[in-house]
C-alpha positions, 0 to 999 in steps of 0.5 A: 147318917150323924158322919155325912151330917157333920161332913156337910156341916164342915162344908160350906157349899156357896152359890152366889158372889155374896155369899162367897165374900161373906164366907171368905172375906177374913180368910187371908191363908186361903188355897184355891183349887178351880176345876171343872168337875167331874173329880178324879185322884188328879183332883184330890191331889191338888186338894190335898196339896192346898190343905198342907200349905194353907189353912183352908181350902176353896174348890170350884166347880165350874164348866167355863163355856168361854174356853171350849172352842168346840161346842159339842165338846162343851156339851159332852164334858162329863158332869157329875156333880152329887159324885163330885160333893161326895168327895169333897165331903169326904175330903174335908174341904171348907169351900165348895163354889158352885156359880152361874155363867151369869153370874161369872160373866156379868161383870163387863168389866175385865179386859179382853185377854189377848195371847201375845204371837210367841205364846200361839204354840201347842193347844193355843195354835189349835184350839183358838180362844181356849187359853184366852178363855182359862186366863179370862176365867181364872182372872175373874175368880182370883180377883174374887177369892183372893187366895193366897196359892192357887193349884194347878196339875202339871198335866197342862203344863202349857195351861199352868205355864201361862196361868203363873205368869199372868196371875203373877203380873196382876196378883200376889196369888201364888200359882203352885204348879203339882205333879202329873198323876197317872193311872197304874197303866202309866195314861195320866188321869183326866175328866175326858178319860170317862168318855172312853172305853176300856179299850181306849183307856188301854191304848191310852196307857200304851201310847203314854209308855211309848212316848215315855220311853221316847223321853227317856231314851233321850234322857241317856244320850245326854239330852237333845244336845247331841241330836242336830235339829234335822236329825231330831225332826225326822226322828219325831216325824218316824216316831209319829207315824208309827203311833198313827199307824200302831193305834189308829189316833190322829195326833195333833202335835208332838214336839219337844219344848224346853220346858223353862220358855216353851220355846224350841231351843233345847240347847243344853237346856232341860225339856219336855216333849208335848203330845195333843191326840185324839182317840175315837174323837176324843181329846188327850194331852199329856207331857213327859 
């Protein structure tokens, strides 16, 4: 009892913008760590990656309703916050920022966040307002916190791709981008993974294998530079089909994207081959 009671003294919770600037206004080696609740060791990873760099810790927990182009998706993301502060207790974070969507969104005042053409690819080209809602929220609370570093999982690259370079064009945040962090059956590690089964979770760590296989394969044959781009397509398109008809998933997307632009040229160029599939109507990505 006296160990949870200076766990929670050590953590400052903060409900309101007052309360945060008055916490974090003489903080100037601040790591900033935004998620949507529902923690997992993909989360802790990024905490603990704040903790080495800077000298205290802010974690968010907010459901952003602006980015979710489903609303029965935004209704179904797990939420379990009690479970979430426990492990942040335990983790020893000194901030934990809990808003309102009211409170986030009562400022008018931030300019509309517009994709430009190139950057309609992947999630952006499928799920429409998504990103603009991530960069709109991130671009709220980074002008709020002022940290120093801001931690984002690799497991959206497209997510932190975009993040980096609109945050570094407005801020001197650093968006520091952290490595994929997958389960012992090789799926990476997501909140959406509580909404599946167990049998859904073994196929998700199947169709990982696979297509880090795929990866690898290529890797060997010195890349994609070998690989004619009519060659490279037929063979995605195989590849593909045979994952639909192997695991009964509809996969929204397969591609491979050099991983410096997010562009099509692979031309001697390193790369990362992207995946967006649904499983028993619920939506993964990963990236290899």
């Amino acid at each position: 009892m006296f160990y949870l009671l200076i766990l929670l003294l050590q953590m400052k919770l903060i409900k309101h913008i007052t309360e945060l600037n008055k916490a974090i206004h003489e903080e100037n080696d601040l790591g900033f760590v935004p998620t949507m609740g529902s923690l997992h060791k993909g989360h802790k990873s990024l905490i603990k990656e704040s903790q080495k760099f800077c000298k205290k810790t802010l974690v968010s927990i907010f459901i952003n309703p602006t980015q979710f182009n489903n609303k029965n998706d935004y209704k179904a993301y797990p939420r379990n916050l009690n479970e979430d502060l426990k492990i942040l207790r335990k983790l020893k974070v000194d901030f934990v920022y809990l808003p309102t969507v009211r409170q986030i969104y009562k400022n008018k005042k931030f300019p509309q966040i517009i994709l430009k053409k190139s950057q309609k690819i992947l999630c952006a080209k499928l799920r429409k307002g998504h990103f603009e809602g991530v960069l709109d929220i991130l671009n709220r609370f980074v002008k709020l916190i002022s940290p120093k570093m801001m931690f984002m999982g690799k497991k959206d690259y497209q997510q932190y791709f975009l993040t980096r370079d609109f945050i570094s064009k407005h801020y001197e945040t650093i968006v520091y981008p952290c490595k994929i962090i997958r389960n012992t059956n090789g799926m990476a590690l997501s909140s959406r993974n509580k909404l599946l089964n167990k049998t859904d979770l073994k196929t998700s760590g199947l169709v990982a294998n696979k297509l880090l296989k795929l990866k690898n394969s290529l890797n060997k044959k010195n890349g994609l530079n070998n690989i004619k781009s009519k060659k490279l397509n037929e063979l995605i398109k195989k590849f593909k089909k045979n994952l639909i008809n192997e695991f009964n998933i509809k996969i929204e997307y397969l591609e491979f994207r050099n991983l410096m632009t997010l562009t099509t040229n692979l031309d001697k160029k390193p790369f990362k081959l992207f995946v967006a599939y649904y499983l028993n109507n619920v939506r993964l990505i990963d990236n290899f």
